[in-house]
FITI-541537 format. One record per residue: residue number from 1; residue in three letters; chain; y, x, z of N, C-alpha, C in turn. Coordinates in nm, 4 decimals. Layout:
BEGIN
+------+-------+-------+----------+----------+----------+----------+----------+----------+----------+----------+----------+
| nuse | lotor | lummi |  n.north |   n.east |     n.up | ca.north |  ca.east |    ca.up |  c.north |   c.east |     c.up |
+------+-------+-------+----------+----------+----------+----------+----------+----------+----------+----------+----------+
|  NUM |   ALA |     A |        Y |        X |        Z |        Y |        X |        Z |        Y |        X |        Z |
...
+------+-------+-------+----------+----------+----------+----------+----------+----------+----------+----------+----------+
end
This chain:
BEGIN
+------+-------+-------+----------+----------+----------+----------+----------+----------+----------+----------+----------+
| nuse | lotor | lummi |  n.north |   n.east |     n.up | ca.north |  ca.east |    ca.up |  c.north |   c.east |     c.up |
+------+-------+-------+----------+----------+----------+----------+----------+----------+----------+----------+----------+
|    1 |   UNK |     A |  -0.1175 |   0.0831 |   0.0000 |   0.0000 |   0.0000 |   0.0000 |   0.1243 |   0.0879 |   0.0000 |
|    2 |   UNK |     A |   0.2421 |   0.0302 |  -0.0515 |   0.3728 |   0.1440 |  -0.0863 |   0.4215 |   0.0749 |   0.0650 |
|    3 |   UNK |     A |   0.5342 |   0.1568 |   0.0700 |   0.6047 |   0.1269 |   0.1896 |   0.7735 |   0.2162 |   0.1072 |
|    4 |   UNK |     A |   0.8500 |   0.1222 |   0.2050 |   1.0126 |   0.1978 |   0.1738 |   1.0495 |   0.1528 |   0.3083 |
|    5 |   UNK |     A |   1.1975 |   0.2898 |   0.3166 |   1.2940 |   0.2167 |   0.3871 |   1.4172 |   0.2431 |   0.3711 |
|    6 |   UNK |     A |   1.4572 |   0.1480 |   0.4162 |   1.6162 |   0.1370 |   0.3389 |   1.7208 |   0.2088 |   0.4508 |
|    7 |   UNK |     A |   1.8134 |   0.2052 |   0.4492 |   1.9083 |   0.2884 |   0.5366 |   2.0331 |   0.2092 |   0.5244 |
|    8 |   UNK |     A |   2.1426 |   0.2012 |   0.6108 |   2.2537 |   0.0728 |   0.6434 |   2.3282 |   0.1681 |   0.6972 |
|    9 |   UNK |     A |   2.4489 |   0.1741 |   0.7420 |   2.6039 |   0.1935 |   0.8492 |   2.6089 |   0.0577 |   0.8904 |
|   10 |   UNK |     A |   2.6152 |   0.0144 |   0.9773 |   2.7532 |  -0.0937 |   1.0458 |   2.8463 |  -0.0355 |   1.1231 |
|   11 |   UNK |     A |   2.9149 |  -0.1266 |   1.1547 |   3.0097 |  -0.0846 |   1.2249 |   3.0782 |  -0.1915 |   1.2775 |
|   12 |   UNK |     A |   3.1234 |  -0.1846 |   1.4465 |   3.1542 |  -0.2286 |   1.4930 |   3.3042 |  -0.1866 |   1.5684 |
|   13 |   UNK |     A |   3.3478 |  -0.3292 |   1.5618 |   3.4934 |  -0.2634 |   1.6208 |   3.5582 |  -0.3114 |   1.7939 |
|   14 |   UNK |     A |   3.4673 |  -0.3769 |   1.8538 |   3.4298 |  -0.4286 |   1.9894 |   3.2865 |  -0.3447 |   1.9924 |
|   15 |   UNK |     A |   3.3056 |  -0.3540 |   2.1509 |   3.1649 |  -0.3248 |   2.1889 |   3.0751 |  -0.4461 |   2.2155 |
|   16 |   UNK |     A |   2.9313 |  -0.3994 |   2.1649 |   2.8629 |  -0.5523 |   2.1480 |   2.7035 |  -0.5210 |   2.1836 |
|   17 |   UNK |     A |   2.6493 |  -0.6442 |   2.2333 |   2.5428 |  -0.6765 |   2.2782 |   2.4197 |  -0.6929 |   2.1935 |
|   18 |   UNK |     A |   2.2815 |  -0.6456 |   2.1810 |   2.1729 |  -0.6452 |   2.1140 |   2.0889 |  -0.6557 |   2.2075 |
|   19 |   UNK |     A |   1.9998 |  -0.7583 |   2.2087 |   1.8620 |  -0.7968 |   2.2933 |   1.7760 |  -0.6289 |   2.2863 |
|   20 |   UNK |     A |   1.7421 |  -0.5806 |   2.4005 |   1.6660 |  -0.4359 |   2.3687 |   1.7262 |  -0.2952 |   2.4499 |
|   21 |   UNK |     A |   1.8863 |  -0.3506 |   2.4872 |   1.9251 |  -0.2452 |   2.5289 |   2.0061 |  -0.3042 |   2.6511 |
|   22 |   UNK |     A |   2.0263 |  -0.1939 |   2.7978 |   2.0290 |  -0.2227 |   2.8822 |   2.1742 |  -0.3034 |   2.9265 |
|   23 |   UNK |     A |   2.2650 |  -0.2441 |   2.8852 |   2.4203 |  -0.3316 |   2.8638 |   2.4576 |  -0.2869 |   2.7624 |
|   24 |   UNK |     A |   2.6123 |  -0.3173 |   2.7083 |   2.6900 |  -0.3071 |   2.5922 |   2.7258 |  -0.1616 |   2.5352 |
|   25 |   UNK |     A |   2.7106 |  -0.1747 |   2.4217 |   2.7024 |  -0.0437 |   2.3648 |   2.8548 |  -0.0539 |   2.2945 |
|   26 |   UNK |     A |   2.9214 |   0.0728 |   2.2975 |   3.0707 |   0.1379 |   2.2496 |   3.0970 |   0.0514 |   2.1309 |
|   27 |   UNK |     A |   3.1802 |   0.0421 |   2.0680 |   3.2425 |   0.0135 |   1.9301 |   3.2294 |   0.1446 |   1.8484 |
|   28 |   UNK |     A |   3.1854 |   0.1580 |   1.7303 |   3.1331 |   0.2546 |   1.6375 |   3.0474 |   0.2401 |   1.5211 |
|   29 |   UNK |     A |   3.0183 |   0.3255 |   1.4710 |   2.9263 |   0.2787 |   1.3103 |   2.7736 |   0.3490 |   1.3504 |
|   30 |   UNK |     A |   2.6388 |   0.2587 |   1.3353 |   2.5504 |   0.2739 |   1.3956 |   2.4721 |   0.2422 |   1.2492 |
|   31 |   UNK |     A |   2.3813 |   0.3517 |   1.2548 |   2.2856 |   0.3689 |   1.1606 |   2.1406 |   0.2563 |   1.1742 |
|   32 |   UNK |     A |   2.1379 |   0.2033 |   1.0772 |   2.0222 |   0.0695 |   1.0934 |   1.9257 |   0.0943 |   0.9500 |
|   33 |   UNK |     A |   1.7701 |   0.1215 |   1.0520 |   1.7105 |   0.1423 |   0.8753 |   1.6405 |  -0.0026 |   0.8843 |
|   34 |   UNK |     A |   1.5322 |   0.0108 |   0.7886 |   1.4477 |  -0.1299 |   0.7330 |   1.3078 |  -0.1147 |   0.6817 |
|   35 |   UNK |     A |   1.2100 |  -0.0726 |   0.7597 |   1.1087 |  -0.0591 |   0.6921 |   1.0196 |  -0.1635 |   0.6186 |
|   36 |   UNK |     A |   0.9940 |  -0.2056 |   0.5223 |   0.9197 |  -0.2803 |   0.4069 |   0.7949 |  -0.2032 |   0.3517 |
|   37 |   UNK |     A |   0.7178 |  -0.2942 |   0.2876 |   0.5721 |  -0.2962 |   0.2759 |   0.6100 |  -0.3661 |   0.1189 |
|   38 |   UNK |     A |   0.5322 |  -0.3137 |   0.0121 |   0.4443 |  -0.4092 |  -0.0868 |   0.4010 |  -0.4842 |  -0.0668 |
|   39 |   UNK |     A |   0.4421 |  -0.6422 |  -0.0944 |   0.2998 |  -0.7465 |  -0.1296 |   0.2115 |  -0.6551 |  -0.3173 |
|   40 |   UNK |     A |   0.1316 |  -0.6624 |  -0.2868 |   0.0618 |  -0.6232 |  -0.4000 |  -0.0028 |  -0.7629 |  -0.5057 |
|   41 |   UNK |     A |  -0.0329 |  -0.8737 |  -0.3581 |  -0.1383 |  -1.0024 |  -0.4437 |  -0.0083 |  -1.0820 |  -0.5469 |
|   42 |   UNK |     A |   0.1323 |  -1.0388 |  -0.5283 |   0.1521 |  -1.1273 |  -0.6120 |   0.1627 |  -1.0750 |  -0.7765 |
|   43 |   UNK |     A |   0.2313 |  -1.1370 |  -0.8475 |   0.2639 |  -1.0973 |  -0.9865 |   0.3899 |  -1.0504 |  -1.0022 |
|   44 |   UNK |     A |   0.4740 |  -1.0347 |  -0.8871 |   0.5982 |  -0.9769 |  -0.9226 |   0.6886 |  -0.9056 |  -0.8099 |
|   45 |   UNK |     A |   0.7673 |  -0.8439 |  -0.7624 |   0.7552 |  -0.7433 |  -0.6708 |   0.8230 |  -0.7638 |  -0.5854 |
|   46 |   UNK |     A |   0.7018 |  -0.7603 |  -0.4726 |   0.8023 |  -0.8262 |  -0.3330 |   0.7679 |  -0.7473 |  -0.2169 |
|   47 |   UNK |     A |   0.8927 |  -0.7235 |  -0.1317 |   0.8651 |  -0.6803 |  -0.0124 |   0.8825 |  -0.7743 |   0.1611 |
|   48 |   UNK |     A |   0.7839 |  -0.7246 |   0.2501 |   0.7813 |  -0.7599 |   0.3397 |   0.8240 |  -0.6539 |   0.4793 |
|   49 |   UNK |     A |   0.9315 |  -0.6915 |   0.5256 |   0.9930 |  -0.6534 |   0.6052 |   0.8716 |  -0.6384 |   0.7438 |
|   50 |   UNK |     A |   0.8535 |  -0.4916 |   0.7912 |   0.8069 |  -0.4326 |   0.9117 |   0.8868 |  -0.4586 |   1.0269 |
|   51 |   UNK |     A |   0.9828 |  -0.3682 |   1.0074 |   1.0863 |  -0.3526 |   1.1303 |   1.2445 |  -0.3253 |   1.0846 |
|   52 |   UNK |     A |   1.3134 |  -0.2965 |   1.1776 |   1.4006 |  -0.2979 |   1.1423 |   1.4473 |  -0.2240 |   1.3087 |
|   53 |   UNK |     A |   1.5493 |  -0.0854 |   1.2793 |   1.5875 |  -0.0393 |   1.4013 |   1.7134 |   0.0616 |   1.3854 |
|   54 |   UNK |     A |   1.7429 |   0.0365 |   1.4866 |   1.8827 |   0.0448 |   1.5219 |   1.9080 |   0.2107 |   1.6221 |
|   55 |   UNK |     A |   2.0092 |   0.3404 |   1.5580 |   2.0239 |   0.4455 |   1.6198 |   2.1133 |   0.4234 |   1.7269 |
|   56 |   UNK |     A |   2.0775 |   0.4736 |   1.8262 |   2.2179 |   0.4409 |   1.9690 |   2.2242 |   0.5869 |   2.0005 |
|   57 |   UNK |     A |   2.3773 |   0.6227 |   1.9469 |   2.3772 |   0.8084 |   2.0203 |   2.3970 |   0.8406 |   2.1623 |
|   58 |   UNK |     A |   2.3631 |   0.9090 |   2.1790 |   2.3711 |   0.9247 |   2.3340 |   2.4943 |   0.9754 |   2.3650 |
|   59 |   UNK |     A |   2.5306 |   0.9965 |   2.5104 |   2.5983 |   0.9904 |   2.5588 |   2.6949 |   1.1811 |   2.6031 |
|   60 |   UNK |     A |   2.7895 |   1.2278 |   2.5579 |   2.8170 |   1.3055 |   2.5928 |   2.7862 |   1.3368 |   2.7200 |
|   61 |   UNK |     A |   2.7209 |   1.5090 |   2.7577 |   2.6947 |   1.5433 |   2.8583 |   2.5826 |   1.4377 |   2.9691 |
|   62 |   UNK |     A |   2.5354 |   1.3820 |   2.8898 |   2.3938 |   1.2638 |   2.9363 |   2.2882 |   1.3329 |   2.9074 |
|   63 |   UNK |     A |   2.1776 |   1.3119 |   2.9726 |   2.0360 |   1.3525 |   2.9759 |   1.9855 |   1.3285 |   2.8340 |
|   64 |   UNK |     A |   1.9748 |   1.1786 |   2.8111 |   1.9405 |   1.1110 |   2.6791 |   2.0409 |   1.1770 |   2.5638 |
|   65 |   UNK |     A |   1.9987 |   1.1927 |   2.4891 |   2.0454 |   1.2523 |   2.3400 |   2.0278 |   1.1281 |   2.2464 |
|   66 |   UNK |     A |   2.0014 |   1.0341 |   2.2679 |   1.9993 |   0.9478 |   2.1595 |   1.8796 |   0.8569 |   2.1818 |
|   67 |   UNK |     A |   1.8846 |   0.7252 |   2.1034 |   1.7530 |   0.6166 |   2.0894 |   1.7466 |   0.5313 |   1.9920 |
|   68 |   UNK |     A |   1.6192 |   0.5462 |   1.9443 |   1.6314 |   0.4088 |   1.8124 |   1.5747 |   0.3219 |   1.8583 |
|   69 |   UNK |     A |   1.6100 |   0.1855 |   1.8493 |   1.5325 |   0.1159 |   1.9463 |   1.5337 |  -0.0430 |   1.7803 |
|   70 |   UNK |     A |   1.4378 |  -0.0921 |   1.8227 |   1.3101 |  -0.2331 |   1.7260 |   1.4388 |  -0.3113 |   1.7329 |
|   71 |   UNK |     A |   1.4766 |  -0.3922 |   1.7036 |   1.5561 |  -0.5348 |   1.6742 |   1.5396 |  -0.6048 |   1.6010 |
|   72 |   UNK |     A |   1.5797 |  -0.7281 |   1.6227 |   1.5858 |  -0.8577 |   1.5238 |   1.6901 |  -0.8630 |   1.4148 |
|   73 |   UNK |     A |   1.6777 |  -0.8326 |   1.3154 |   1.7669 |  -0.8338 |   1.2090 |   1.8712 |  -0.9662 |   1.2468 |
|   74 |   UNK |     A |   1.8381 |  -1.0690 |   1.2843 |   1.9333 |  -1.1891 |   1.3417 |   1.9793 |  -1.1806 |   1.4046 |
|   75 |   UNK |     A |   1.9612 |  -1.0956 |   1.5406 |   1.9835 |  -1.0795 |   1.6271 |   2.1368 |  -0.9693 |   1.5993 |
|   76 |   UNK |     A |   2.0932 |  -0.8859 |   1.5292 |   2.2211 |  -0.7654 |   1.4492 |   2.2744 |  -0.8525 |   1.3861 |
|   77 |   UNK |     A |   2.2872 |  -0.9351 |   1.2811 |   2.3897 |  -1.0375 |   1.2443 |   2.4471 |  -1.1232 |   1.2908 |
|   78 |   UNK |     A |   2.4180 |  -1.1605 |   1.4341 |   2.4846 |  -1.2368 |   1.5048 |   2.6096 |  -1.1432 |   1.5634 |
|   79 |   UNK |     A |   2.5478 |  -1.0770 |   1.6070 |   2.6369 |  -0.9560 |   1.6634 |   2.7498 |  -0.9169 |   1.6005 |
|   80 |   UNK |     A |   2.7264 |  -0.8705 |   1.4671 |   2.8375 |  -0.8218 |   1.3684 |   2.9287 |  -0.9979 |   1.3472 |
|   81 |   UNK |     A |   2.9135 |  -1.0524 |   1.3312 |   2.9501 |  -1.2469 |   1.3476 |   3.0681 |  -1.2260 |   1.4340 |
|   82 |   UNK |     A |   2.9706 |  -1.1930 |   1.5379 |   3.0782 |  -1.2672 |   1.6964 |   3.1859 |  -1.1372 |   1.6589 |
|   83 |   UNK |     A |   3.1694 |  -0.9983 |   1.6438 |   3.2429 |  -0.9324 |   1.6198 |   3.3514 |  -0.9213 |   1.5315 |
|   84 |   UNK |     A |   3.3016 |  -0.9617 |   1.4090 |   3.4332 |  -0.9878 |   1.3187 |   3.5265 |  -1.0902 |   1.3395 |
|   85 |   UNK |     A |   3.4915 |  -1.2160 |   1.4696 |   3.4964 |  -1.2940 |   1.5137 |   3.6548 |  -1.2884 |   1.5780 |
|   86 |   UNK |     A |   3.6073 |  -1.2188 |   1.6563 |   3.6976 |  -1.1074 |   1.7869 |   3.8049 |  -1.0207 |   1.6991 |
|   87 |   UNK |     A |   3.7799 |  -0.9800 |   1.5887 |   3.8919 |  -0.9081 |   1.5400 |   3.9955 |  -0.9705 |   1.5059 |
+------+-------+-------+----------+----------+----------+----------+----------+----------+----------+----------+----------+
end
């Protein structure tokens, strides 16, 4: 089976909330990939979405250096929503 993944920027200009992480993360542009799969059974070319995850950089002079952490693609569009919302 093929597999891809795609690669994104967002960016946020409030700091905002994602189910997964412990409180609110900074305002900034956060790297979001997309991993997909081949359907092969059909006749024309389709992909099925794996996962989808989100880079959180760590924190100057913090232990943690960074985390990618699983999300709900809905869950990230709500987010960017309420945010452009707020601007």
């Amino acid at each position: 089976m093929m597999n891809r993944t795609t690669s994104k920027t967002v960016t946020f200009g409030h700091p905002f909330v994602i189910d997964g992480f412990d409180g609110p993360q900074p305002a900034g542009s956060y790297t979001v990939e997309t991993a997909e799969e081949l359907l092969q059974a059909l006749s024309f070319p389709a992909w099925r979405r794996l996962s989808t995850t989100i880079r959180i950089p760590g924190i100057a002079g913090a232990s943690v250096v960074g985390q990618v952490a699983t999300i709900d693609p809905e869950a990230l569009d709500t987010a960017l929503a309420l945010d452009a919302a707020a601007g």
